[in-house]
C-alpha positions in Angstrom: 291.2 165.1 -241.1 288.9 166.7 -238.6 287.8 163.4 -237.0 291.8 162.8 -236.2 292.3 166.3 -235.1 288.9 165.7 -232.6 290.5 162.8 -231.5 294.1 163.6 -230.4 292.3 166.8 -228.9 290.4 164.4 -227.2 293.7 162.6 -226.1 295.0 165.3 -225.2 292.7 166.3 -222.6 292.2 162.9 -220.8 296.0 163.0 -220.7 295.5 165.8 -218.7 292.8 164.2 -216.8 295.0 161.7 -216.0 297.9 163.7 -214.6 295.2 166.1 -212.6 293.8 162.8 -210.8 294.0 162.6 -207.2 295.4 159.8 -205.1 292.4 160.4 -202.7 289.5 158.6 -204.3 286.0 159.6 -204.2 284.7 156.6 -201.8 287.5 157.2 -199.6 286.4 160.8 -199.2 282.6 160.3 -198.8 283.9 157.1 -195.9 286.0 160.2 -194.5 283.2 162.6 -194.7 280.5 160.2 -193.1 283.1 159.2 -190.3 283.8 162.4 -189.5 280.3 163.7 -189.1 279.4 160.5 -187.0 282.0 161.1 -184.0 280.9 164.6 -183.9 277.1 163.5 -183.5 278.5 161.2 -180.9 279.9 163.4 -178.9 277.6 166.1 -179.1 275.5 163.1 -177.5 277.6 162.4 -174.9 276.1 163.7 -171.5 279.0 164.4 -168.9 281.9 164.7 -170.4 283.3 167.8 -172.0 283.8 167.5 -175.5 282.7 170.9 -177.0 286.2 172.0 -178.2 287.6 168.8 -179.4 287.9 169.0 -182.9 287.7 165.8 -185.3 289.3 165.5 -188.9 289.1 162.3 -191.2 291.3 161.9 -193.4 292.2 158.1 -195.5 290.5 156.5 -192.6 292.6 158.0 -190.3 290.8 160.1 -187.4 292.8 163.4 -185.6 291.5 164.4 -182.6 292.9 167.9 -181.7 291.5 170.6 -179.3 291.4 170.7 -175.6 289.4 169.2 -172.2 289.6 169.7 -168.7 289.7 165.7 -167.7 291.8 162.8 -168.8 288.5 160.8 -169.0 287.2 163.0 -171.6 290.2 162.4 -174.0 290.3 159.0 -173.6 286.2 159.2 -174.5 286.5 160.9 -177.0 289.0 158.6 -178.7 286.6 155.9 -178.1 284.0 157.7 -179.6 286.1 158.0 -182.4 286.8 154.4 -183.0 282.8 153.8 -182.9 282.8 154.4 -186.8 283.2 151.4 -188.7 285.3 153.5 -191.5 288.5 154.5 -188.8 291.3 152.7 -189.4 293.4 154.7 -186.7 293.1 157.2 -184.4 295.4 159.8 -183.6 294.1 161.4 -180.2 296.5 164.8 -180.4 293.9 166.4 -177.6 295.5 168.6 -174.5 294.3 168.3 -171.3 294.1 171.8 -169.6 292.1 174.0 -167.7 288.9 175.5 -169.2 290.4 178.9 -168.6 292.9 178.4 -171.0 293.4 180.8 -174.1 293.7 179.7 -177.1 294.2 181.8 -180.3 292.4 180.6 -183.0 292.6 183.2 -185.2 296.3 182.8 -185.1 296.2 179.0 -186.3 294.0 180.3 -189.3 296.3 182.2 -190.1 299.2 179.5 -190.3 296.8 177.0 -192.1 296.3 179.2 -194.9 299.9 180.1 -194.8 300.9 176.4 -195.3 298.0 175.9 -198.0 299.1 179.0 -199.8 303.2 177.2 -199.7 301.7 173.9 -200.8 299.6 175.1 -203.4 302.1 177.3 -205.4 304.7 174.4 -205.4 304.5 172.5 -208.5 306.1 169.4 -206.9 303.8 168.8 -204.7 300.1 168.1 -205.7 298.2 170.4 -202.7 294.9 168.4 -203.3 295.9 165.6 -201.7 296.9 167.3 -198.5 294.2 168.1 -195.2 296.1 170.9 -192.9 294.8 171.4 -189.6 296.3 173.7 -186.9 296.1 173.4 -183.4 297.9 175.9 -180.9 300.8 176.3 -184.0 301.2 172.7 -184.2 300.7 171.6 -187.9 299.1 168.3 -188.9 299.4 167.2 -192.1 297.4 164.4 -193.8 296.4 162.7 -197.2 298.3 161.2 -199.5 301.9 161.7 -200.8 303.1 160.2 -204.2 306.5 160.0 -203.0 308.2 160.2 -199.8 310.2 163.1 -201.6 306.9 164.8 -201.9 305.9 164.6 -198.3 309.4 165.9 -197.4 308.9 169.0 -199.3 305.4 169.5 -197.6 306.5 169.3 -194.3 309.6 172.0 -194.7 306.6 173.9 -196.1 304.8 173.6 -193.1 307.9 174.4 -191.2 308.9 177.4 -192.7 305.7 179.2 -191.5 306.4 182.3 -189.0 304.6 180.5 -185.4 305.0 176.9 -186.6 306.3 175.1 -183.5 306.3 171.4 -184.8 305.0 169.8 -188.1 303.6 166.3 -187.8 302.2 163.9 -190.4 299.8 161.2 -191.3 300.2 161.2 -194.5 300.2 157.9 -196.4 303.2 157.2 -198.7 301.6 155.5 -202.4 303.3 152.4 -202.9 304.5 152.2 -199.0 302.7 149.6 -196.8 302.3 148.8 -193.2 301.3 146.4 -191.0 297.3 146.1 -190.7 296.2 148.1 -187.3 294.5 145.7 -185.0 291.2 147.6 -184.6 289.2 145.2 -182.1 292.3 144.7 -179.7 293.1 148.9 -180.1 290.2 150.1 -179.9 289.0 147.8 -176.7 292.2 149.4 -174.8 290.8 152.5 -175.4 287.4 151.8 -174.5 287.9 149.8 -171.5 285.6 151.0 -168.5 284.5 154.0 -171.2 281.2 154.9 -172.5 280.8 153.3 -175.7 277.4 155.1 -178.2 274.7 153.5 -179.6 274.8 152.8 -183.3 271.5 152.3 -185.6 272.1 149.6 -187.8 271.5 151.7 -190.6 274.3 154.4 -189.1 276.5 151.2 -189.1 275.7 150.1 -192.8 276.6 154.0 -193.8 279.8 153.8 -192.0 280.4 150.7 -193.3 284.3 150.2 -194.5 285.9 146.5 -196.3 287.7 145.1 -193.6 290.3 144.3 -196.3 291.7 147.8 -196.8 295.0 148.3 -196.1 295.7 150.5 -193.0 297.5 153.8 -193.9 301.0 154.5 -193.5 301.7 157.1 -190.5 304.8 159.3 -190.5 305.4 161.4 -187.5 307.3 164.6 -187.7 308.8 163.7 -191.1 312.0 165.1 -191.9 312.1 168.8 -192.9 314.7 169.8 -195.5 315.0 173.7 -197.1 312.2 174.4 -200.0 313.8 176.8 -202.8 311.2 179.4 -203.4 
């Protein structure tokens, strides 16, 4: 009797396992997290261009570049930089150019990021740990992964419904939705062309290191926002 109890105890909680498990996996994340700090060593590298407040999130392969610089050349390296790690599938290059003087209130985008966490997390329809939210001048950038389009939908109003949100835009892959494979050699030469390019130790390259199989992620842009009943 006590060995059936132990097991459906034990069925129980793997059950629950089971419905707790992320769409993100754990490879993906530690590809992400070794992308991201890459660029950012890259450009701290970089010697004459301005790079020191462009900010760099990975998330499912996909790189956002958000922030600001004072040349065009220095978004377009940075981009490139960004491309240099072999995990990127795409990269989204959201950075302003404008003048150095420009303020920028960060405290303010806190502010909205935790706003939007705090909506996403208190929803039950929509699982929050799938979800990266980053905030730049009240523009909100959503990535991860959705389980349904449905569920994506609901995030963004989230987003939306935020007192200094001025536009919600996503990157979030859709499970079960595909897209055609991103042409990483032809992009990323584009972007590259007449740029500096870093150096790469082999073993930086064998860390980075992604299957050239994986299928690139789905990217929705300002996906459709629809009233969230509190």
């Amino acid at each position: 009797m006590l060995s059936r109890l132990a097991a459906l105890c034990l069925a129980v909680t793997l059950a629950g396992c089971a419905a707790f498990q992320p769409e993100r996996s754990v490879g993906r994340g530690l590809d992400d997290t070794n992308a991201s700090i890459s660029i950012k060593s890259a450009m701290m590298r970089s010697e004459g261009y301005a790079l020191d407040n462009v900010d760099v999130e990975v998330t499912e392969g996909i790189a956002l570049l958000t922030g600001s610089v004072p040349r065009e050349t220095d978004r377009r390296t940075a981009e490139c930089l960004a491309w240099s790690a072999l995990a990127i599938r795409s990269v989204e290059n959201e950075i302003e150019v404008t003048s150095p003087d420009t303020f920028r209130d960060r405290s303010r985008d806190y502010w909205i990021s935790q706003q939007v966490r705090s909506r996403l997390l208190q929803d039950r329809s929509v699982r929050s740990v799938n979800y990266n939210v980053e905030v730049e001048a009240g523009r909100v950038y959503l990535l991860g992964v959705a389980r349904t389009r449905g569920e994506l939908q609901r995030a963004a109003g989230h987003a939306a419904l935020v007192e200094g949100v001025s536009d919600v835009i996503s990157y979030v892959r859709v499970v079960g939705e595909t897209s055609e494979p991103i042409a990483r050699g032809a992009r990323q030469a584009a972007v590259c062309d007449g740029e500096a390019a870093p150096v790469r130790s082999d073993a930086e390259a064998e860390l980075l290191g992604a299957s050239p199989d994986m299928a690139a992620p789905q990217e929705v842009r300002d996906a459709p926002v629809r009233p969230i009943d509190d």
